[in-house]
C-alpha positions as CSV (number, residue, x, y, z in Angstrom):
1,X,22.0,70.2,107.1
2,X,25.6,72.3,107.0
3,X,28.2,71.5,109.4
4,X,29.5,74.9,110.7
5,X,33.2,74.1,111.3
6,X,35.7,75.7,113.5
7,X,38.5,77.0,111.6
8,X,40.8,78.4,114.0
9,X,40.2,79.6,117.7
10,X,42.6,82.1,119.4
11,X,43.3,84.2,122.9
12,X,44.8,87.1,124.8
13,X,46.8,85.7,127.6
14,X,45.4,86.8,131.0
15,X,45.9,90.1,132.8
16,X,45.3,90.4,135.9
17,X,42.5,92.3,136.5
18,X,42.9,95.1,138.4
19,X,45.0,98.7,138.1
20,X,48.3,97.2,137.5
21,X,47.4,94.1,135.6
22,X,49.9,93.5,132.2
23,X,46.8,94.7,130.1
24,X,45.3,97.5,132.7
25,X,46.6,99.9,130.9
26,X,44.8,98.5,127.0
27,X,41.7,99.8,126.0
28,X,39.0,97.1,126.3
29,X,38.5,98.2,122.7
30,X,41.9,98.0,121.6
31,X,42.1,94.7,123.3
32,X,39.6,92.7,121.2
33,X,41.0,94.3,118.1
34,X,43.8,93.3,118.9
35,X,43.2,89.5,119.1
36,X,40.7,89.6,116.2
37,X,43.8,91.1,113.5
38,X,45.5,88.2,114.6
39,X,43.0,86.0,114.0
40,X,42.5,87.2,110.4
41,X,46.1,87.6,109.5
42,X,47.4,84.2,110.5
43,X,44.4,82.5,108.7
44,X,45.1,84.5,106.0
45,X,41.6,85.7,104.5
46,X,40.1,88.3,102.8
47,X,38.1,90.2,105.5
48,X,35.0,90.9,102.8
49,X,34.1,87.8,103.2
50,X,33.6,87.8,107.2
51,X,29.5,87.7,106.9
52,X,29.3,89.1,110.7
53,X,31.0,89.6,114.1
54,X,29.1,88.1,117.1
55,X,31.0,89.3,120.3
56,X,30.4,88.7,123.7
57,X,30.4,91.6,126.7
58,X,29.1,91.5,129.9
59,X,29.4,94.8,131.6
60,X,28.6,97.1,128.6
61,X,29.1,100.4,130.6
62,X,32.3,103.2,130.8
63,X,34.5,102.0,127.9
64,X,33.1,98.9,127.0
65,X,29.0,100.6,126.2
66,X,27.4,100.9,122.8
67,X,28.2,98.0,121.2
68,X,31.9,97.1,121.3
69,X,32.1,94.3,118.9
70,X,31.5,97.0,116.1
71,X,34.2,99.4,117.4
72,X,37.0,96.5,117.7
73,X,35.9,95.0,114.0
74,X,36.6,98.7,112.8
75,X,40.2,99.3,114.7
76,X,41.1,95.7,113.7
77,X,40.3,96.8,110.1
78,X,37.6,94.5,109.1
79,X,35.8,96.5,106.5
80,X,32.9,99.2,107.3
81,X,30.4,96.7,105.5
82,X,31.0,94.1,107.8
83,X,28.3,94.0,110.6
84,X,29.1,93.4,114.6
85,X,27.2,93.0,117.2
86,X,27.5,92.3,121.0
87,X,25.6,90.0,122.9
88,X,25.0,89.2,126.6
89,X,24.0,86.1,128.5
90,X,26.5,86.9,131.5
91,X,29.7,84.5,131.7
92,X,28.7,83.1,129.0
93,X,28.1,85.6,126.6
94,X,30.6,84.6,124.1
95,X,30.3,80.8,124.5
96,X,26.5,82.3,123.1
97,X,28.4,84.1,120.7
98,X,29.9,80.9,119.7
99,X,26.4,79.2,119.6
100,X,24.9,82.1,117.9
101,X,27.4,82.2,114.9
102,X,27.2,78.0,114.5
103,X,23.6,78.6,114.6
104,X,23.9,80.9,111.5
105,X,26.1,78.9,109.2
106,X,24.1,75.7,110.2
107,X,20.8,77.8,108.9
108,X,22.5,79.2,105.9
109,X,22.5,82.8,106.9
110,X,26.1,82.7,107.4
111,X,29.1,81.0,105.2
112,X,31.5,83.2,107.5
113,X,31.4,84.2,110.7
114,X,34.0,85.5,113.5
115,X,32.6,84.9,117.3
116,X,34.4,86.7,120.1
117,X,34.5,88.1,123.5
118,X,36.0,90.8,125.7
119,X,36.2,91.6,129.3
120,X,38.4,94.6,130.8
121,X,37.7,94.0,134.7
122,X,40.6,96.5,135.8
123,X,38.6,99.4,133.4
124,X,35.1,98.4,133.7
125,X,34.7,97.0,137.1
126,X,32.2,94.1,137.6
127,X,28.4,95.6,138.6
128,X,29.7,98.8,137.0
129,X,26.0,98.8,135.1
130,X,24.1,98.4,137.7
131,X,26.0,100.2,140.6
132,X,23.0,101.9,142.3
133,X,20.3,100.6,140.2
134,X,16.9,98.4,141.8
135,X,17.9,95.3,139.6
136,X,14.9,93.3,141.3
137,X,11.6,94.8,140.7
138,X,8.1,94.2,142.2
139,X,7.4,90.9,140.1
140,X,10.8,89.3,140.7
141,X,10.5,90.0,144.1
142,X,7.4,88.1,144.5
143,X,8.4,85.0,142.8
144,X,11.0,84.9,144.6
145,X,10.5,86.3,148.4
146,X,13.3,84.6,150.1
147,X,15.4,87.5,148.7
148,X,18.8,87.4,146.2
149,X,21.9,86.0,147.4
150,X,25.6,86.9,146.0
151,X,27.3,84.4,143.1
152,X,29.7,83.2,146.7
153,X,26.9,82.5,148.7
154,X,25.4,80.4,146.1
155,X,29.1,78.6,145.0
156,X,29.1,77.6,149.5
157,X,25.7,76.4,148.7
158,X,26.4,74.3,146.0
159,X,29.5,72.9,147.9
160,X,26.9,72.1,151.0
161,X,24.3,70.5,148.7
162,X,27.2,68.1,147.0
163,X,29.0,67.4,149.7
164,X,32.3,68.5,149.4
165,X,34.5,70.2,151.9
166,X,37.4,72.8,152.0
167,X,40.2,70.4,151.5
168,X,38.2,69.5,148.5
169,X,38.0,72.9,146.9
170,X,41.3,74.0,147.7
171,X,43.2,70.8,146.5
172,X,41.1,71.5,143.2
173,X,42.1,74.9,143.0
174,X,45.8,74.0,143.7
175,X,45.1,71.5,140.9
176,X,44.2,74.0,138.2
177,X,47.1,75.9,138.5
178,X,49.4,72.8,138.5
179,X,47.6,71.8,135.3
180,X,47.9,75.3,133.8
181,X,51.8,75.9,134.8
182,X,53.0,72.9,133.3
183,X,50.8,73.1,130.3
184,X,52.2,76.4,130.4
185,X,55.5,75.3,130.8
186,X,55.4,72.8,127.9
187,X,53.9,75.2,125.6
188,X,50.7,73.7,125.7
189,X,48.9,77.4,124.9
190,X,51.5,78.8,121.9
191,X,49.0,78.3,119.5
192,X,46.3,79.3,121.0
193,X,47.5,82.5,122.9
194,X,48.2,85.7,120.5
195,X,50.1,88.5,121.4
196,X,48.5,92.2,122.3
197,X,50.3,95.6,122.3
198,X,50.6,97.0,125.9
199,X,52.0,100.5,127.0
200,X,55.0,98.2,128.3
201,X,55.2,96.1,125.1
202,X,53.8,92.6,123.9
203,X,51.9,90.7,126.4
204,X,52.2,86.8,125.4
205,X,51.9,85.2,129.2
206,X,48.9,84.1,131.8
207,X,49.2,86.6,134.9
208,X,46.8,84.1,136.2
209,X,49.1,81.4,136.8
210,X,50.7,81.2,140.4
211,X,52.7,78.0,140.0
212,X,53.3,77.6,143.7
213,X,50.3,76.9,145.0
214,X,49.4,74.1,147.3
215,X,46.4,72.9,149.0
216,X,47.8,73.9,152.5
217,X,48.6,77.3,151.5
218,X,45.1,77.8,150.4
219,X,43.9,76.3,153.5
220,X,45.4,79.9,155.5
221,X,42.7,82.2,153.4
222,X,39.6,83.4,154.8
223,X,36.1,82.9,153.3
224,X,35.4,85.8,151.1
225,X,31.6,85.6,151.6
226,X,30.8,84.9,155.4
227,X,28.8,87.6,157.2
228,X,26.5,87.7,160.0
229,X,23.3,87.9,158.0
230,X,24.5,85.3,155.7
231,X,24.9,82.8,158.7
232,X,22.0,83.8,159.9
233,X,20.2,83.3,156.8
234,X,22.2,79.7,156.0
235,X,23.6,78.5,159.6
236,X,26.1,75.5,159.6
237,X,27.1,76.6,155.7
238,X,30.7,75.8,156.5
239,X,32.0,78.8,154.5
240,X,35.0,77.8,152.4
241,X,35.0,79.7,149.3
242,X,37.7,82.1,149.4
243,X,39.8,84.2,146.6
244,X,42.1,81.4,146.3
245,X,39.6,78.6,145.2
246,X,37.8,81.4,143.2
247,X,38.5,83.0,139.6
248,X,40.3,85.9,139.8
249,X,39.5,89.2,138.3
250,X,40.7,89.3,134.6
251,X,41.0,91.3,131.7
252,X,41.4,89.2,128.2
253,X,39.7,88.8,125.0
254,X,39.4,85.8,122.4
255,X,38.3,84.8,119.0
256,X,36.9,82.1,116.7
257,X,36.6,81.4,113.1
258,X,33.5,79.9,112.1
259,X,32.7,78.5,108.5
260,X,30.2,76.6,106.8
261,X,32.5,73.3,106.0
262,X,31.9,73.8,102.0
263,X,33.3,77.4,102.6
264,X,36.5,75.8,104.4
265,X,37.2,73.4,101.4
266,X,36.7,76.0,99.0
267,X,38.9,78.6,100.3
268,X,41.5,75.8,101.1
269,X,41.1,76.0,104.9
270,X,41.5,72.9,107.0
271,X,38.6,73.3,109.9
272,X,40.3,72.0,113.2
273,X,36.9,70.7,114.7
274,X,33.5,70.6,113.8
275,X,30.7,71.8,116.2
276,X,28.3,68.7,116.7
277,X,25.8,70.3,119.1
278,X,24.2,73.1,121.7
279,X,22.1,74.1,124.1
280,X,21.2,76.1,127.1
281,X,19.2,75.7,130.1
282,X,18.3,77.5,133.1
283,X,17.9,76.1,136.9
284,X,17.0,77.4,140.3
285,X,18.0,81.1,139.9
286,X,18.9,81.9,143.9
287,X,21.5,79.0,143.7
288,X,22.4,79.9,140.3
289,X,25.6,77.9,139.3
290,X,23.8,74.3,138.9
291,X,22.4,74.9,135.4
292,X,25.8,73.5,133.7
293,X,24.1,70.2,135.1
294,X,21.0,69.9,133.3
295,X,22.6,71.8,130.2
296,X,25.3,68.7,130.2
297,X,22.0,66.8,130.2
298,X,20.1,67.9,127.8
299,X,22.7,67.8,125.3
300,X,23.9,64.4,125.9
301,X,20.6,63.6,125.3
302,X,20.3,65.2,122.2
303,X,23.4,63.6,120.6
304,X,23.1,60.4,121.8
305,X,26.7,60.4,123.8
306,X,27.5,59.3,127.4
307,X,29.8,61.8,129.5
308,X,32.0,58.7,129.2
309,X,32.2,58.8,125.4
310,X,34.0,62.5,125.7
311,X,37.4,63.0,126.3
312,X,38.1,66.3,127.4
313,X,35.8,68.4,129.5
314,X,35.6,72.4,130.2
315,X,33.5,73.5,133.1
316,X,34.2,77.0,134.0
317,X,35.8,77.0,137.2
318,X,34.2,80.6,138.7
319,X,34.4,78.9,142.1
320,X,35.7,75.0,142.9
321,X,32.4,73.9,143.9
322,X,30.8,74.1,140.3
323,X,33.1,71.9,138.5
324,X,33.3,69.7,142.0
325,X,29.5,69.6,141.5
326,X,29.1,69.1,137.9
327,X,31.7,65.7,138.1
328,X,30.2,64.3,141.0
329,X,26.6,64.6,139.1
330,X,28.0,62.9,135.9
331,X,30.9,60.6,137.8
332,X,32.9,61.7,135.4
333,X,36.6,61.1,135.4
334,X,38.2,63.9,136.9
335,X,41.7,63.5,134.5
336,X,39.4,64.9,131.4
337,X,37.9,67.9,133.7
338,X,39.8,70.9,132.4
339,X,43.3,69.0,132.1
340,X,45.1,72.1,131.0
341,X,43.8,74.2,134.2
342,X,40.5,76.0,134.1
343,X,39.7,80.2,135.5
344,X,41.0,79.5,138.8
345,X,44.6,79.6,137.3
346,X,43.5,80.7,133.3
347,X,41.4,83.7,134.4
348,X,37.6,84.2,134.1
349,X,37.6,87.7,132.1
350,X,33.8,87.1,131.8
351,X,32.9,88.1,128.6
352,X,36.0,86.5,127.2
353,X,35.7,83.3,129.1
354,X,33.4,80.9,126.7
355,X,35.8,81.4,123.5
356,X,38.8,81.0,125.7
357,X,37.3,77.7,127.0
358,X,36.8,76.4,123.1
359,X,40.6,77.8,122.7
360,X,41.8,75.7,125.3
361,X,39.5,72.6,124.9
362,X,40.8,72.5,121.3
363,X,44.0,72.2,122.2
364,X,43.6,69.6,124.3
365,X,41.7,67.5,121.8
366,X,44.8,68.0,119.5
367,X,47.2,67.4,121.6
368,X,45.9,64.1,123.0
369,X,44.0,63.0,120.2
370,X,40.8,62.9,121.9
371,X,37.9,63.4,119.5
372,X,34.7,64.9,121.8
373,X,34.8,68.0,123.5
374,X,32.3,69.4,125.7
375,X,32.5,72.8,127.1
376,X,29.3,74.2,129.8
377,X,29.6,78.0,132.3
378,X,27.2,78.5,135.2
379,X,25.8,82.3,134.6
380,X,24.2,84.5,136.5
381,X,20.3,84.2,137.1
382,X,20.9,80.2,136.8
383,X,21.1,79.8,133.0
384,X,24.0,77.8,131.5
385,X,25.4,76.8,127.9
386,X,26.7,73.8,127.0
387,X,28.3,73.2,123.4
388,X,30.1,69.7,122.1
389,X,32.8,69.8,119.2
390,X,34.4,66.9,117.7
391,X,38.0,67.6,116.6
392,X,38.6,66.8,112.7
């Protein structure tokens, strides 16, 4: 069997992702291409030989519909014979992109592959798609007759079901953006962040990042997601998740170079890590952000490993309960849980977030000399992916 090999991995740095943001004013199309040129130019190789373009989207409406991938392959200047194509599997969509182009070169359909993602959340507003549209149905609703609930009513729920409180999630969120300032700080993300044209100039820093932050100043928010239905619906819920112990709204795109480990050697590449396995599960739908558990599961138990045997994890930090409740089902050691800071303080630009997590986990594998790396998102609808890499 091929080993499909990670060549190189790179990122925007966040904006912030509403009017305003440090990349607001960049065409989600623009954005992407922005990031992939870089990606070329700094590995230094000849664009016929990219054999596709996998890129991940979530909300494929206004400026980011049809299929973007292709548009930001041809204004990055990747030639018009090279394919693209977008996919979705909601905040995951380019961690499936990812999964998708190893899948290829492991099967022998690609020797070279880019996989990539884009989000602009200040252009293309979450729900944009859907905005007035029945997204239920008459057979969904049967199944499932105790109604929909929002992604905050689930991330409260999850927090109820593994016990954790609000000093809990806040000191994690003040946690993240510790980790990610001083990462920052240290220059920790040079290599992984590449720059992108704005109307105001190069934009080379997280927005994300509110150094500051403490676990009592959190503490003075409001639940976001508290109403009366909700309470009446879940009584005694405790409602703690609130914007500060929540991803923000981000705009940023990323990019990874995937080869076929005979393809590296031959064009004189060194690969930087080598992707050792995949999966994806789903899990109870209404809850919706516990399938990273039974995805870390199931590949585990495909490889062999213990969660002990890897040394840096990424669980995507959409809200503080899900990477709460992911350690507390492993008992995993909470210094390897997204060390450099996680979308709390990084951003969650959701169809840019899997590839940024491989960008960051990377890093961290080189920079400590770890060798596993294991990177699982909750998505909406209760599906989640889950990749490991082993750093070469």
């Amino acid at each position: 069997m091929r080993n499909a090999v990670i060549v190189d991995v790179v990122r925007s740095a966040s904006g912030r992702g509403k009017p305003g943001g440090a990349l607001s004013g960049v065409h989600p199309i623009d954005l992407l291409a922005d990031v992939l040129r870089s990606l070329m130019e700094r590995n230094e190789i000849d664009p016929v030989l990219v054999d596709d373009v996998v890129g991940g989207c979530v909300s494929q409406a206004s400026e980011q519909a049809g299929n973007i991938t292709r548009a930001a392959s041809l204004a990055a200047g990747l030639p018009e014979s090279t394919p693209a194509t977008t996919v979705t599997r909601a905040c995951g969509s380019s961690q499936q992109a990812v999964q998708f182009a190893a899948q290829g070169v492991v099967a022998g359909a690609y020797d070279v592959v880019i996989a990539c993602g884009v989000e602009s959340m200040s252009r293309v507003p979450m729900g944009t798609a859907s905005m007035g549209h029945d997204l239920v149905g008459t057979g969904l609703a049967q199944r499932y007759p105790e109604g929909w609930i929002s992604q905050g009513v689930a991330a409260e729920l999850v927090a109820r079901k593994y016990g954790l409180t609000r000093d809990d999630v806040d000191a994690y969120a003040a946690q993240s953006h510790g980790r990610a300032a001083a990462s920052a700080a240290a220059g920790h993300f040079d290599r992984e962040i590449v720059p992108v044209t704005t109307p105001d100039g190069l934009h080379t820093v997280d927005e994300t990042i509110r150094a500051g932050t403490t676990t009592e100043g959190l503490g003075g928010l409001r639940p976001s997601f508290y109403s009366a239905e909700s309470e009446a619906r879940f009584p005694d819920l405790g409602w703690m998740i609130t914007p500060g112990n929540s991803s923000p709204l981000t705009d940023a795109a990323a990019a990874t170079l995937i080869m076929s480990e005979e393809k590296a050697i031959a064009l004189g590449l060194t690969p930087r890590a080598r992707v050792v396995d995949f999966t994806v599960a789903g899990d109870d739908p209404v809850i919706m952000l516990t399938a990273p558990i039974p995805a870390t599961r199931k590949l585990l138990d495909r490889t062999g490993l213990t969660i002990d045997a890897v040394d840096v994890y990424e669980v995507n930090e959409a809200f503080a309960s899900v990477p709460l409740a992911w350690a507390r089902a492993f008992d995993a050691d909470p210094s390897r849980l997204n060390p450099a800071g996680g979308a709390i303080s990084l951003g969650h630009a959701i169809g840019a977030s899997g590839v940024r997590l491989l960008a960051t986990m990377v890093g961290e594998l080189e920079r400590t000399d770890g060798r596993y790396g294991l990177q699982t998102m909750c998505e909406h609808g209760g599906m989640a992916n889950a990749l490991l890499i082993e750093r070469i």
